[in-house]
Structure formats: structure tokens, C-alpha cells
N, CA, C and O atoms as a printed pandas DataFrame, in Angstrom:
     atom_number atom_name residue_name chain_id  residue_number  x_coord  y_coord  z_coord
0              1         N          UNK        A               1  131.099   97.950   96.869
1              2        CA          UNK        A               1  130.194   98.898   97.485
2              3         C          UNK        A               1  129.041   98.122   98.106
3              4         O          UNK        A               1  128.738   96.962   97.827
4              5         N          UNK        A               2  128.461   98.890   98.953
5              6        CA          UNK        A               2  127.033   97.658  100.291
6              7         C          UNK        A               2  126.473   98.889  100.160
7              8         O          UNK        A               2  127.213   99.844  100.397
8              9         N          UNK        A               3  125.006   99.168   99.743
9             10        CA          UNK        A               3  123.531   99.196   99.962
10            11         C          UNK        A               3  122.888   98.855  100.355
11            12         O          UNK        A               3  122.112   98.122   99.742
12            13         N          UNK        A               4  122.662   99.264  102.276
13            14        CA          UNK        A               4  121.538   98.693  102.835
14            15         C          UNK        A               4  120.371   99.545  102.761
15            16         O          UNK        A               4  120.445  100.677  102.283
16            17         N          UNK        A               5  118.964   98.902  103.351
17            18        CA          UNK        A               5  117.552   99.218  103.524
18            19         C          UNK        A               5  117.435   98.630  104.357
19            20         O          UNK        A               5  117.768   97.448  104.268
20            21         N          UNK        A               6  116.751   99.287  105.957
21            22        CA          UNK        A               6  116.163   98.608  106.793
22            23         C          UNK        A               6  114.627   99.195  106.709
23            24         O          UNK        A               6  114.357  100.313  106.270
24            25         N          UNK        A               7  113.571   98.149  107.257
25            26        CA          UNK        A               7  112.229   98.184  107.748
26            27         C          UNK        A               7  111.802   97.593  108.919
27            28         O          UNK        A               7  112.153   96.552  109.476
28            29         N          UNK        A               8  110.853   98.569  109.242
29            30        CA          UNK        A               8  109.901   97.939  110.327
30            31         C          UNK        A               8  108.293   98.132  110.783
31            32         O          UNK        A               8  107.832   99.060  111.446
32            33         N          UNK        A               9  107.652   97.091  110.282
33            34        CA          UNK        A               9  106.485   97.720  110.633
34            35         C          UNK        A               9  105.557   97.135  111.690
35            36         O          UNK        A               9  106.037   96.147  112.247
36            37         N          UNK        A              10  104.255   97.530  112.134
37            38        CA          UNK        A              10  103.654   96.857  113.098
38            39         C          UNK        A              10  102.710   96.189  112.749
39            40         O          UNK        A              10  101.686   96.626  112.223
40            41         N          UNK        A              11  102.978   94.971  113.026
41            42        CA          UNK        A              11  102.048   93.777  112.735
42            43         C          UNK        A              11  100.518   94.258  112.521
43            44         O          UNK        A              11   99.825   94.177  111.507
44            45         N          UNK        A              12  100.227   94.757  113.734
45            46        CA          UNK        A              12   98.363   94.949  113.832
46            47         C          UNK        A              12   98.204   95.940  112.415
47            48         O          UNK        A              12   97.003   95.912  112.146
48            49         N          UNK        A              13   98.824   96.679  111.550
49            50        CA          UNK        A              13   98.459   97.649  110.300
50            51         C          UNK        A              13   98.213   96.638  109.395
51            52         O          UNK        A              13   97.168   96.625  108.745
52            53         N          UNK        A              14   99.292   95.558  109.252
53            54        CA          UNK        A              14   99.173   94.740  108.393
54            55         C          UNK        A              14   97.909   94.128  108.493
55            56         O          UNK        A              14   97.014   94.488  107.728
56            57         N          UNK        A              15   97.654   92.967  109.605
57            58        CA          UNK        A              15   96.382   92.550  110.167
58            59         C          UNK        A              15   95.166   93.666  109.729
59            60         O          UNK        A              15   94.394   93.337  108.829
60            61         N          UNK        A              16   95.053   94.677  110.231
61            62        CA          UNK        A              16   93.786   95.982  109.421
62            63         C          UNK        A              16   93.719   96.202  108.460
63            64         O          UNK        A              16   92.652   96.554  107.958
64            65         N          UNK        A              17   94.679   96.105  107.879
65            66        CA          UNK        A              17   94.264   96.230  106.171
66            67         C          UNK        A              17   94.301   95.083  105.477
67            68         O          UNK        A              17   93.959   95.253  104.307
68            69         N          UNK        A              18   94.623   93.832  105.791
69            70        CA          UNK        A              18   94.009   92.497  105.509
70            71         C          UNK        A              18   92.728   92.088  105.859
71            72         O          UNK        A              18   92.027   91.455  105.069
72            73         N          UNK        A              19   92.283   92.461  107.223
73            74        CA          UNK        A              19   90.529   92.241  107.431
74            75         C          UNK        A              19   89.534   93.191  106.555
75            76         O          UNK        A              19   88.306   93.192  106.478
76            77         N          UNK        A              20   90.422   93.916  105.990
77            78        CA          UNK        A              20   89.450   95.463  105.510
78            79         C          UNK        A              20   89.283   95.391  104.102
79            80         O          UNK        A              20   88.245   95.777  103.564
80            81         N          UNK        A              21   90.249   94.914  103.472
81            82        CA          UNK        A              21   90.589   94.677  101.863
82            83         C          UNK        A              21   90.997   93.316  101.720
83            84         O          UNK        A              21   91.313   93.144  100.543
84            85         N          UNK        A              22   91.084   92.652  102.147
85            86        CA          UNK        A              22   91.033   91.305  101.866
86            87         C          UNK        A              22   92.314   90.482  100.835
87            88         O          UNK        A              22   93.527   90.374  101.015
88            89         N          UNK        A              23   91.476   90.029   99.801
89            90        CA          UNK        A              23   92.315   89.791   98.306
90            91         C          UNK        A              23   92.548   91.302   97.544
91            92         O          UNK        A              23   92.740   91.548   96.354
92            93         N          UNK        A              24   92.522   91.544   97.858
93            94        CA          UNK        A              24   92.508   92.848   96.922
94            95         C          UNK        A              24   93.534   93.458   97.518
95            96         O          UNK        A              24   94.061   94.172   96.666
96            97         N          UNK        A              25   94.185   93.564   98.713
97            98        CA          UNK        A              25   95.646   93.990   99.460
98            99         C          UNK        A              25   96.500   92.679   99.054
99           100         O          UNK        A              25   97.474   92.742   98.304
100          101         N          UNK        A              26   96.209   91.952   99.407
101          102        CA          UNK        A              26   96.975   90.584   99.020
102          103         C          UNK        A              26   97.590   90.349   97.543
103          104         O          UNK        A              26   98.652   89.783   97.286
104          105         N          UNK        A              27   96.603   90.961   96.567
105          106        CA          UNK        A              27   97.329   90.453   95.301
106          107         C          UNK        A              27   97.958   92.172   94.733
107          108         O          UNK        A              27   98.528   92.438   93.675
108          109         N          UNK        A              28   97.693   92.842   95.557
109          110        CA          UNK        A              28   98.570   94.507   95.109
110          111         C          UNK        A              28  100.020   94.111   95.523
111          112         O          UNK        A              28  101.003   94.581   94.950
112          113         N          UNK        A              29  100.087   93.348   96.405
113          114        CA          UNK        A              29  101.634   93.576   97.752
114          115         C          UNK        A              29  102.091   92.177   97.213
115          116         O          UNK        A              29  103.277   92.288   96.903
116          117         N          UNK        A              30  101.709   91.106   97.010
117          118        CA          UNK        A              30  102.173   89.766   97.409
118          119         C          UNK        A              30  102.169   89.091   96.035
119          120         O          UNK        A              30  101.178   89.229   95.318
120          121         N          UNK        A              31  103.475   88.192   95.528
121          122        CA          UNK        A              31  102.895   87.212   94.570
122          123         C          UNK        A              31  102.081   85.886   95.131
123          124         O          UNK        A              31  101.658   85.412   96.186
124          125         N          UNK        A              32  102.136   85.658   93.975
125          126        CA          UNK        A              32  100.530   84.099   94.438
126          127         C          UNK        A              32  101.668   83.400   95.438
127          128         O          UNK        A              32  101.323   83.241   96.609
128          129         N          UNK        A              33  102.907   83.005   95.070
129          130        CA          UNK        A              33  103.362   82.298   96.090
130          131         C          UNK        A              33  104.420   82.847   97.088
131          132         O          UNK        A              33  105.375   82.190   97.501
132          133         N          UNK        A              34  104.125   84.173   97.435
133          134        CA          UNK        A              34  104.092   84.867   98.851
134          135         C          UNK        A              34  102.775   84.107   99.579
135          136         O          UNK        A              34  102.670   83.274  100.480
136          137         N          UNK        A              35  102.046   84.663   98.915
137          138        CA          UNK        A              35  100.453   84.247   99.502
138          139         C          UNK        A              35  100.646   82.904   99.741
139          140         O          UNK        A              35  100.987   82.596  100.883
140          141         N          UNK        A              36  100.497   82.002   98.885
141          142        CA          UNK        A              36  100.622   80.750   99.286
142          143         C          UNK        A              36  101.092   80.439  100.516
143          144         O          UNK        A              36  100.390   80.049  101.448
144          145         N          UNK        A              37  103.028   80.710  100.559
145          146        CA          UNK        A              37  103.100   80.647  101.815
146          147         C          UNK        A              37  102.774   81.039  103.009
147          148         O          UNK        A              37  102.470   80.267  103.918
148          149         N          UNK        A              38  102.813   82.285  103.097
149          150        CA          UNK        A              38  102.214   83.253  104.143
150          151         C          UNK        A              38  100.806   82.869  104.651
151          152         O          UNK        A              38  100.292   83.456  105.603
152          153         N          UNK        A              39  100.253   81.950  104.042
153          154        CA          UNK        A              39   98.440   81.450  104.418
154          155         C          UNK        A              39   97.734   82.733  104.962
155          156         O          UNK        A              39   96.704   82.539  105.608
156          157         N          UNK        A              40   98.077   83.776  104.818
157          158        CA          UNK        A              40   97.135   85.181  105.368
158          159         C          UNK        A              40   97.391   85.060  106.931
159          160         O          UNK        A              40   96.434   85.226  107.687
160          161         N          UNK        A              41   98.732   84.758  107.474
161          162        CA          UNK        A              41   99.235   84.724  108.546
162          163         C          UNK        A              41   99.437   86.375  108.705
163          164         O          UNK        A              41  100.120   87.023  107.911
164          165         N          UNK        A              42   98.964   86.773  109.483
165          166        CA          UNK        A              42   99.617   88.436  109.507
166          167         C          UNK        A              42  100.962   88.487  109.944
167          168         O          UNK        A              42  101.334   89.656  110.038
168          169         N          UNK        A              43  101.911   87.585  110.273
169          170        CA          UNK        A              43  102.971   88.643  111.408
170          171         C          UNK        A              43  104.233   87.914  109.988
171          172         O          UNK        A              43  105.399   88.307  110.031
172          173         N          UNK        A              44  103.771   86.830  108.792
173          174        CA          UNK        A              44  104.675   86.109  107.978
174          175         C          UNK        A              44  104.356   87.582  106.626
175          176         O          UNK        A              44  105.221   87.788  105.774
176          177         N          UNK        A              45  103.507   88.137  106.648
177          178        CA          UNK        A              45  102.771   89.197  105.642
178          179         C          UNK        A              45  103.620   90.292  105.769
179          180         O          UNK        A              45  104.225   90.946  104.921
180          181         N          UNK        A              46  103.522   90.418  107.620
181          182        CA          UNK        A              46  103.937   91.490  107.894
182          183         C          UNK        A              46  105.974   91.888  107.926
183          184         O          UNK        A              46  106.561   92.938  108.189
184          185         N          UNK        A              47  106.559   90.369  107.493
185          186        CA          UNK        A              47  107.545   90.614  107.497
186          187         C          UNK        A              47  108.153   90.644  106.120
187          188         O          UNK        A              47  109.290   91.072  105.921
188          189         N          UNK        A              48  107.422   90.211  105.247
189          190        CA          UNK        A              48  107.556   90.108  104.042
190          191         C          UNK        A              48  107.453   91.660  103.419
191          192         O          UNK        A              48  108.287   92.414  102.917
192          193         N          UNK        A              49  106.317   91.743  103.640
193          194        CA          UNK        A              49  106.105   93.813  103.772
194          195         C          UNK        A              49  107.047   94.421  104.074
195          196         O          UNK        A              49  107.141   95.490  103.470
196          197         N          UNK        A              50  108.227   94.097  105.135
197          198        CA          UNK        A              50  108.922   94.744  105.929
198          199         C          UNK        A              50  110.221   95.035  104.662
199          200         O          UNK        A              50  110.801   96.092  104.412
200          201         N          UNK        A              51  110.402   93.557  103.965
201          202        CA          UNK        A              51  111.327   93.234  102.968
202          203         C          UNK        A              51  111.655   93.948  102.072
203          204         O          UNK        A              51  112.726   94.418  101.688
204          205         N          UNK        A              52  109.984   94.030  101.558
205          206        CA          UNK        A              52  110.294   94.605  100.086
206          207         C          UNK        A              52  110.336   96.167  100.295
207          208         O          UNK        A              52  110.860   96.880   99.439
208          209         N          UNK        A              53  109.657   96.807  101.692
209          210        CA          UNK        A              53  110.264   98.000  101.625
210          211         C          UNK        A              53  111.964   98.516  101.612
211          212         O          UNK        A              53  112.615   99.346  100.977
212          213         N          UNK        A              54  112.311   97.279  102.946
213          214        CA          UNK        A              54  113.594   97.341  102.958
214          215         C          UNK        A              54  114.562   97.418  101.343
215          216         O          UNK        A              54  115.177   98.441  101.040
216          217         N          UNK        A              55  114.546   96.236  100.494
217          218        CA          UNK        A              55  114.862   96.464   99.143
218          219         C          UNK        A              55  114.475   97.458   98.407
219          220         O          UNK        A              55  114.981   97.702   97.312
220          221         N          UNK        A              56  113.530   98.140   98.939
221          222        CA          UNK        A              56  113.371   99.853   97.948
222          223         C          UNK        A              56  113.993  100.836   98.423
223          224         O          UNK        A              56  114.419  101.861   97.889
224          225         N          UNK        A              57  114.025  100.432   99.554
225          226        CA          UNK        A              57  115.507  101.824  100.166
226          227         C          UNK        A              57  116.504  101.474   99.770
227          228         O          UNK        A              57  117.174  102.264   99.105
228          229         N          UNK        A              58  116.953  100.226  100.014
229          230        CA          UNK        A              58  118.596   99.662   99.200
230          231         C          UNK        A              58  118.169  100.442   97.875
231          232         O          UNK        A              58  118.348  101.655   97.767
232          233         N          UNK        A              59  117.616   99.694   96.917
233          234        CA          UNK        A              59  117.422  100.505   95.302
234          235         C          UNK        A              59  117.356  102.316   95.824
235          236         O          UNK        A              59  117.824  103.099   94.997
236          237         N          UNK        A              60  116.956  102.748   96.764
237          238        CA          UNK        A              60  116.986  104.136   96.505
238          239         C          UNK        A              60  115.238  104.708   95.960
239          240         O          UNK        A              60  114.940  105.894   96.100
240          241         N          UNK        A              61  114.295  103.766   95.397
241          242        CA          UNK        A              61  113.665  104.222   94.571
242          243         C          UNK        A              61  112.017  104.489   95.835
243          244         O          UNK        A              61  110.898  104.791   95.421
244          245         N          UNK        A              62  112.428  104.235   97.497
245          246        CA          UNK        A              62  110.594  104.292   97.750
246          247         C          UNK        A              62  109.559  103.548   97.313
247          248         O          UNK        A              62  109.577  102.914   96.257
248          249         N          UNK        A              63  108.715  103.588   98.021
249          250        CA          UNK        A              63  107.512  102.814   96.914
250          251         C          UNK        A              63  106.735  103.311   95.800
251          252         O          UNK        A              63  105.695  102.695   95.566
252          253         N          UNK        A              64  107.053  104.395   94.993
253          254        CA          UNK        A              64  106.443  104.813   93.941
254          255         C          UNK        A              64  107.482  104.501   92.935
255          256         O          UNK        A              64  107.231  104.941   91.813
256          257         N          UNK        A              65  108.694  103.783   93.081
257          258        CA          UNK        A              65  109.669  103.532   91.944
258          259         C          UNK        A              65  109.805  102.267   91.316
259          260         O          UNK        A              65  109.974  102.196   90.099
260          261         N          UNK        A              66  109.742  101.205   92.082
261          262        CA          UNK        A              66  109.163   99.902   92.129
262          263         C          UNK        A              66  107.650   99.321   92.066
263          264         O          UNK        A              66  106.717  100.031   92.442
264          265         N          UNK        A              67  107.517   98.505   91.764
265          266        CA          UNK        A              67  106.347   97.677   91.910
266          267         C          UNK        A              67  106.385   96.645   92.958
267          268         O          UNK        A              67  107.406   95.959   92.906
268          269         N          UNK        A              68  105.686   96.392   93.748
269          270        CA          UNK        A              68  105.766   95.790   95.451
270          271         C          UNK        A              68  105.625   94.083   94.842
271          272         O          UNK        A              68  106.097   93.243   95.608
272          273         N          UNK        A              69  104.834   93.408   93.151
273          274        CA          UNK        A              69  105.524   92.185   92.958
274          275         C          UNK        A              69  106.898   92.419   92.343
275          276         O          UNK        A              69  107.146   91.616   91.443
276          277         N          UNK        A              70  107.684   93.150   92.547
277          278        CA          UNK        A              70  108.704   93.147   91.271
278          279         C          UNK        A              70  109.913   92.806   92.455
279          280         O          UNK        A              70  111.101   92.761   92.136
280          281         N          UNK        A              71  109.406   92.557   93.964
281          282        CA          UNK        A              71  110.173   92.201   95.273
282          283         C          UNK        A              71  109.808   91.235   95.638
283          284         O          UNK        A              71  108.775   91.329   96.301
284          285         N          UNK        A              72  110.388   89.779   95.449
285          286        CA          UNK        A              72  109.543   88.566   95.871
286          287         C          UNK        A              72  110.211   87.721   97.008
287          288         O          UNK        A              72  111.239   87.147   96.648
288          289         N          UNK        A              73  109.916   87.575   98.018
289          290        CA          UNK        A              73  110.805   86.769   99.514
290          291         C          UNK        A              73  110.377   85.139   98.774
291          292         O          UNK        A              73  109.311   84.910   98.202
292          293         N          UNK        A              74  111.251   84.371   98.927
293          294        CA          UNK        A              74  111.322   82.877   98.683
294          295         C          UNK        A              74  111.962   82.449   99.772
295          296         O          UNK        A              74  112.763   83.149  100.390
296          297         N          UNK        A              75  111.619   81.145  100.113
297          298        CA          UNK        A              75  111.617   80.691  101.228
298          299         C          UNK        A              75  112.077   78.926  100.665
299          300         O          UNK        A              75  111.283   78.238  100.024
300          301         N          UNK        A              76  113.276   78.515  101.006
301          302        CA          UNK        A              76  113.051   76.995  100.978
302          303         C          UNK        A              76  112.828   76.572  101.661
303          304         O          UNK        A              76  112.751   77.298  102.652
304          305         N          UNK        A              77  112.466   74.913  101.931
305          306        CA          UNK        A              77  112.585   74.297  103.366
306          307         C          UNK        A              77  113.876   74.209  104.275
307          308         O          UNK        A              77  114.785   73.573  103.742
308          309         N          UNK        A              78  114.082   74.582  105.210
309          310        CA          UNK        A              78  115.564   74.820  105.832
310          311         C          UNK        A              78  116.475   75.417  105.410
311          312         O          UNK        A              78  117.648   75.171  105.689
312          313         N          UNK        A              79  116.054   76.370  104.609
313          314        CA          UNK        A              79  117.029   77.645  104.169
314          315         C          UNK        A              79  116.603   78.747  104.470
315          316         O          UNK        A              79  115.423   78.808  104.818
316          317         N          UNK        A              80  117.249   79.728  104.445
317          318        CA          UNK        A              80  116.891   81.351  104.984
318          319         C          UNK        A              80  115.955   81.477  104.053
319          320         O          UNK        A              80  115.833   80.685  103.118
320          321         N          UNK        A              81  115.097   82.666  104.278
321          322        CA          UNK        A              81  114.770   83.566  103.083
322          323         C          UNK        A              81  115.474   84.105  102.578
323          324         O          UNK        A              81  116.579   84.417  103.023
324          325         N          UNK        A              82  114.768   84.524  100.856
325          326        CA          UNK        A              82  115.672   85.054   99.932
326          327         C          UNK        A              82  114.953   86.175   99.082
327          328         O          UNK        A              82  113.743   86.393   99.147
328          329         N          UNK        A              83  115.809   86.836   98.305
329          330        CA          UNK        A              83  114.848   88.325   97.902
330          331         C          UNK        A              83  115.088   87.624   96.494
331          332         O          UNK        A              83  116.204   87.149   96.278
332          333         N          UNK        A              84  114.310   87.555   95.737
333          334        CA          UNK        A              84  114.411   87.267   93.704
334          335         C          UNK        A              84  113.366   88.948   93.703
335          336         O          UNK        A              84  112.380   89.369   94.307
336          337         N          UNK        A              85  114.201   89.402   92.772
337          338        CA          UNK        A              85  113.934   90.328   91.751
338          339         C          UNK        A              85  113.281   90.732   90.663
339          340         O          UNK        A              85  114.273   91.290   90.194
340          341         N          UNK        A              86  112.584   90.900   89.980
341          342        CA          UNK        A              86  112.069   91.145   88.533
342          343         C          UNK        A              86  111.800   92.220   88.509
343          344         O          UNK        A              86  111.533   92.965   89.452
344          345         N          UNK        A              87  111.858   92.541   86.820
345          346        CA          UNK        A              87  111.065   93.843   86.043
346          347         C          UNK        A              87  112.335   94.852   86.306
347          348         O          UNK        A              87  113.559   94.739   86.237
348          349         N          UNK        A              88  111.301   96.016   86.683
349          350        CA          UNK        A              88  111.551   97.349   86.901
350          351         C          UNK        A              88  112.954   97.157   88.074
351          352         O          UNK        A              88  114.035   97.687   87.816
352          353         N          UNK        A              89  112.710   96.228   89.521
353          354        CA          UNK        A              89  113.747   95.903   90.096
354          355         C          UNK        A              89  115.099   95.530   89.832
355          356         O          UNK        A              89  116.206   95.765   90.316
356          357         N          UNK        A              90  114.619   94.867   88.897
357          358        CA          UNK        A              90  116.202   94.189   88.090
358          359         C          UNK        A              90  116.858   95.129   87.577
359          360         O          UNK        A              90  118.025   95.264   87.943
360          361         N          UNK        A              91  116.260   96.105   86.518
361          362        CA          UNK        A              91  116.889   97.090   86.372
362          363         C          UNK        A              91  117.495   98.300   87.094
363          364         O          UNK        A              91  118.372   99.043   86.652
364          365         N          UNK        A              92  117.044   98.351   87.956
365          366        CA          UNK        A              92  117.628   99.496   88.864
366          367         C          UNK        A              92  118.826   98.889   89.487
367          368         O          UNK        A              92  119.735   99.696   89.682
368          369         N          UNK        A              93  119.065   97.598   89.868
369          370        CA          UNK        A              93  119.833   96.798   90.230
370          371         C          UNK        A              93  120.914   97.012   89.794
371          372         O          UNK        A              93  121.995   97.422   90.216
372          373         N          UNK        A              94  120.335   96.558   88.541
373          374        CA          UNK        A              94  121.682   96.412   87.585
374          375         C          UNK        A              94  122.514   97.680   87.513
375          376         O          UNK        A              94  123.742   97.611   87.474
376          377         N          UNK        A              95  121.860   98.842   87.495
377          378        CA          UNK        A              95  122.131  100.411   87.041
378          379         C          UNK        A              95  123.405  100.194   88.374
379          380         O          UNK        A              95  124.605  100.290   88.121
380          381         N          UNK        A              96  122.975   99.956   89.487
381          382        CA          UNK        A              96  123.519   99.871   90.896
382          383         C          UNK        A              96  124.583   99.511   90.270
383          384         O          UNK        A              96  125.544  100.138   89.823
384          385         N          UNK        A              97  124.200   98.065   90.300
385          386        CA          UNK        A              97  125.983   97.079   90.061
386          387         C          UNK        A              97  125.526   96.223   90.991
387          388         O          UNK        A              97  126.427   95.760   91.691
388          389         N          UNK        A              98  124.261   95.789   91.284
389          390        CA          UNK        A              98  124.509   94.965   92.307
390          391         C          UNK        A              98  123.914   93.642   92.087
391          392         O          UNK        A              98  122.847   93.437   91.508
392          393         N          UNK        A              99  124.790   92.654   92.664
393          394        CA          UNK        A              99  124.870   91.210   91.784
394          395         C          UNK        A              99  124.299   90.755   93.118
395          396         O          UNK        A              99  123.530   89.843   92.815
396          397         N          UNK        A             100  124.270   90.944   94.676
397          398        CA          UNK        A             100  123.914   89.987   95.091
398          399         C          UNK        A             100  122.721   91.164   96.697
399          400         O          UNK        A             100  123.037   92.194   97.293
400          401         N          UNK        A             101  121.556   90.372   96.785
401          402        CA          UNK        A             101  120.523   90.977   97.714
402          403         C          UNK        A             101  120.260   89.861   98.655
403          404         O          UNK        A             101  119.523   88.913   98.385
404          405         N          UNK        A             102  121.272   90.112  100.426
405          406        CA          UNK        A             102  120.708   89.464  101.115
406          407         C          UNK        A             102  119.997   89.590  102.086
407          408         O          UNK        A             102  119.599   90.736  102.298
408          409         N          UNK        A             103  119.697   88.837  102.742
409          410        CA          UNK        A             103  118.231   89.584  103.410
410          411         C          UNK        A             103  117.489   88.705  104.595
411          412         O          UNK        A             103  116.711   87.767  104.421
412          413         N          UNK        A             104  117.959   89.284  105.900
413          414        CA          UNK        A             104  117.537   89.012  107.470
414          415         C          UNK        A             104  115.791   89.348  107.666
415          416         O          UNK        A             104  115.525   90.534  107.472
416          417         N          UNK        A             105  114.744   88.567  107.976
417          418        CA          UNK        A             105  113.945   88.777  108.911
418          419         C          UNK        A             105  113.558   88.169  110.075
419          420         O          UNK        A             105  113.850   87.041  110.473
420          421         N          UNK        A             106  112.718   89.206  110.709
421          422        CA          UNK        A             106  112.366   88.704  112.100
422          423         C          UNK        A             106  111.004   89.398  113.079
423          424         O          UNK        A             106  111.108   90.506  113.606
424          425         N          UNK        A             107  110.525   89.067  113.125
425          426        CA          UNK        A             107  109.512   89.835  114.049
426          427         C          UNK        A             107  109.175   89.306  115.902
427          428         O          UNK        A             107  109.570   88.274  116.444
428          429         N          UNK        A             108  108.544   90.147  116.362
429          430        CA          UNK        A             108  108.071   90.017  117.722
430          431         C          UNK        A             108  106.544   89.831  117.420
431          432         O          UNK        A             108  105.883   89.737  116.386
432          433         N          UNK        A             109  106.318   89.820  118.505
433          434        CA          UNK        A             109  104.238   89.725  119.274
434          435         C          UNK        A             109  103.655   91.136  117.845
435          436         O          UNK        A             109  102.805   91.115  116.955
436          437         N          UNK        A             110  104.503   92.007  118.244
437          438        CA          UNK        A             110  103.861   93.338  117.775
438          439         C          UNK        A             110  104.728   93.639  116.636
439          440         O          UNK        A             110  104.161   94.146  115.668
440          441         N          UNK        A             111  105.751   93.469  116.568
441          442        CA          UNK        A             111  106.733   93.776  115.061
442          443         C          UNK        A             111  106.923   92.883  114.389
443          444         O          UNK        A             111  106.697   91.698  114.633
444          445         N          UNK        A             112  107.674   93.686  112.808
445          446        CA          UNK        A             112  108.131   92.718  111.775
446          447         C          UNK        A             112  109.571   93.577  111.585
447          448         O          UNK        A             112  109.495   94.799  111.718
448          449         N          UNK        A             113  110.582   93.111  111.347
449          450        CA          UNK        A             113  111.940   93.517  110.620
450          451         C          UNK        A             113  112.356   92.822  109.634
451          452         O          UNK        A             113  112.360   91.592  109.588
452          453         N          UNK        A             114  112.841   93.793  108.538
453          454        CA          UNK        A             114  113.458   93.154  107.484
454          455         C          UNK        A             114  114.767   94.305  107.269
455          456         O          UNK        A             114  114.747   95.531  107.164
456          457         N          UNK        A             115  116.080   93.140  107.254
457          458        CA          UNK        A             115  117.010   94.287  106.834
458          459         C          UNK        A             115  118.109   93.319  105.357
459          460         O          UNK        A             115  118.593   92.199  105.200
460          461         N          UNK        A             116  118.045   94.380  104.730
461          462        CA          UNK        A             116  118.408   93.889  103.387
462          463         C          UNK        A             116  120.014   94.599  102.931
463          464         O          UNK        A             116  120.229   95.801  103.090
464          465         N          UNK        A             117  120.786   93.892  102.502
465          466        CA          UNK        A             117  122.344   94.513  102.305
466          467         C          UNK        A             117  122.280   93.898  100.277
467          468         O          UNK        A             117  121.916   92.862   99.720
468          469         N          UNK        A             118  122.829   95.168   99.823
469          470        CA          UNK        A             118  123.276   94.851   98.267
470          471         C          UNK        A             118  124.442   94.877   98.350
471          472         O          UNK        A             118  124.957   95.599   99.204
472          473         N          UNK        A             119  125.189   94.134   97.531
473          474        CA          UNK        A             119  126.379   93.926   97.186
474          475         C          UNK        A             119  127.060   94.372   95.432
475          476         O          UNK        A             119  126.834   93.637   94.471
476          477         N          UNK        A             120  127.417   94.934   95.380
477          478        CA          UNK        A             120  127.479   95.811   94.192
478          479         C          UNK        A             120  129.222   95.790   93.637
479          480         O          UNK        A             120  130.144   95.245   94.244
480          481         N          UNK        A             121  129.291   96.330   92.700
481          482        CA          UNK        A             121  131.314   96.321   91.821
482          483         C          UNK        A             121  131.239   97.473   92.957
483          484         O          UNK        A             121  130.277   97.859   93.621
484          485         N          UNK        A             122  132.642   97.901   92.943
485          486        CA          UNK        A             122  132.701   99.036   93.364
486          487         C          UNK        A             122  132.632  100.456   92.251
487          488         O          UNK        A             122  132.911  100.335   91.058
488          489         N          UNK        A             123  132.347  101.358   92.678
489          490        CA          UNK        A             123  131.881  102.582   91.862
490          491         C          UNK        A             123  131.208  102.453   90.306
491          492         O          UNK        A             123  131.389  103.099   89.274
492          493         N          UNK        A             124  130.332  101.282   90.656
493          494        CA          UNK        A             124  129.670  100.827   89.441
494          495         C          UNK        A             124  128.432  102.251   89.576
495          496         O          UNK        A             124  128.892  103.117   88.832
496          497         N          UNK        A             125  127.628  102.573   89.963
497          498        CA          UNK        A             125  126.528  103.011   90.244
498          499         C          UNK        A             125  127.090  104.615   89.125
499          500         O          UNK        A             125  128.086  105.334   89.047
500          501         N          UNK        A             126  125.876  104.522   88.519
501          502        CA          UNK        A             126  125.798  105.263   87.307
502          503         C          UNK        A             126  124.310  106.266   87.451
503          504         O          UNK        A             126  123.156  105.868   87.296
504          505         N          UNK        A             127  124.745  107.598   87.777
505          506        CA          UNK        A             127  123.599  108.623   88.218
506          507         C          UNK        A             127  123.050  108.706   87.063
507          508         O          UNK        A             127  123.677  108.577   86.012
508          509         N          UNK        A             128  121.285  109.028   87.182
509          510        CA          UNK        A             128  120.644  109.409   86.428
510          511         C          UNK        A             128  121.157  110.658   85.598
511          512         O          UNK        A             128  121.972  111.504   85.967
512          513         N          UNK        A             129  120.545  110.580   84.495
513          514        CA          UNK        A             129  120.981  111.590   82.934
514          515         C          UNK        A             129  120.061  112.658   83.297
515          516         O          UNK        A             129  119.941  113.643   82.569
């Protein structure tokens, strides 16, 4: 079974609510080493943002079901980005069946995209009681 989530948002929101709230948006949305990398770049923020929404539509759960660190983009040197999981995420995951979260971004001047595919058993996914 495949669970996708796509996102897209516009750079300049991200940028406004980083000049406006500062650290205090930064450490709600981002782990320390999102931040790290991202250096408060808006359009690297803004695609990362794009991500972890994308992975809450795959999970199904929105942003009131998740926690926005419990979605973390990792980045090696010369490797794609990658989605790692924790907490509350992992578990919903698991409920899914889904063993593997991969995950495209990209942005323009004015956009960010993130589109995310789960990979799951088939008819693993077990409805709420």
C-alpha cells in the first residue's frame, strides 16, 4: 500500500513569521539541527515546513495530531533529503504499516514543495477503536 502527502507553501509567510517571532517560531517548527542547517534561510525553512506538513497528510493526522519536531528533514552531504520520525509519529506509522517515508523537495523565487510517499505491508492499516 503508498500513502502520499503533498505541500506547498509560499516562501514570503514563512519569511513573516520568522521576522515577527523569531526563535520562538523556530524552536515550535524546527529541531536544533533543522535550524542549524537551514541558518534562518527562509526558502530552506520554507521547504522543510512544506515536509512535515506533507508527512501529516501521508499519516492522515493534520497538524493537531502530530507534533511539527516529531517530523525531522536530514540532509547528508550529497545525498537527498530524508524524513526520520519520532514519538507520536512513529506510532501512527507503525499503526499504518509503514516501514519506509520518502521524500522530494523543491522550491522556486516564491514557493516551497514537499511531496512525501509511505510505503506500507499491504492491508496492514488498522482503523481506530
Amino acid at each position: 500500500m503508498i500513502y502520499t502527502g503533498i505541500d506547498m507553501i509560499e516562501i514570503d509567510r514563512i519569511e513573516k513569521v520568522l521576522n515577527e517571532y523569531h526563535e520562538r517560531f523556530l524552536n515550535k517548527i524546527f529541531t536544533k539541527n533543522e535550524q542549524i542547517y537551514c541558518k534562518k534561510r527562509p526558502k530552506q525553512l520554507a521547504s522543510r515546513f512544506a515536509a512535515k506538513e506533507a508527512v501529516m497528510k501521508l499519516l492522515g493526522t493534520g497538524v493537531r495530531g502530530i507534533p511539527w519536531k516529531s517530523i525531522e528533514v536530514t540532509r547528508k552531504r550529497g545525498a537527498p533529503p530524508e524524513i526520520v520520525i519520532h514519538g507520536k509519529a512513529v506510532k501512527r506509522a507503525e499503526k499504518m504499516g509503514i516501514t519506509r517515508i520518502a521524500l522530494s523537495l523543491s522550491h522556486s523565487k516564491n514557493y516551497a514543495i514537499a511531496s512525501a510517499i509511505g510505503e506500507a505491508k499491504d492491508n496492514y492499516w488498522q482503523p481506530s477503536a
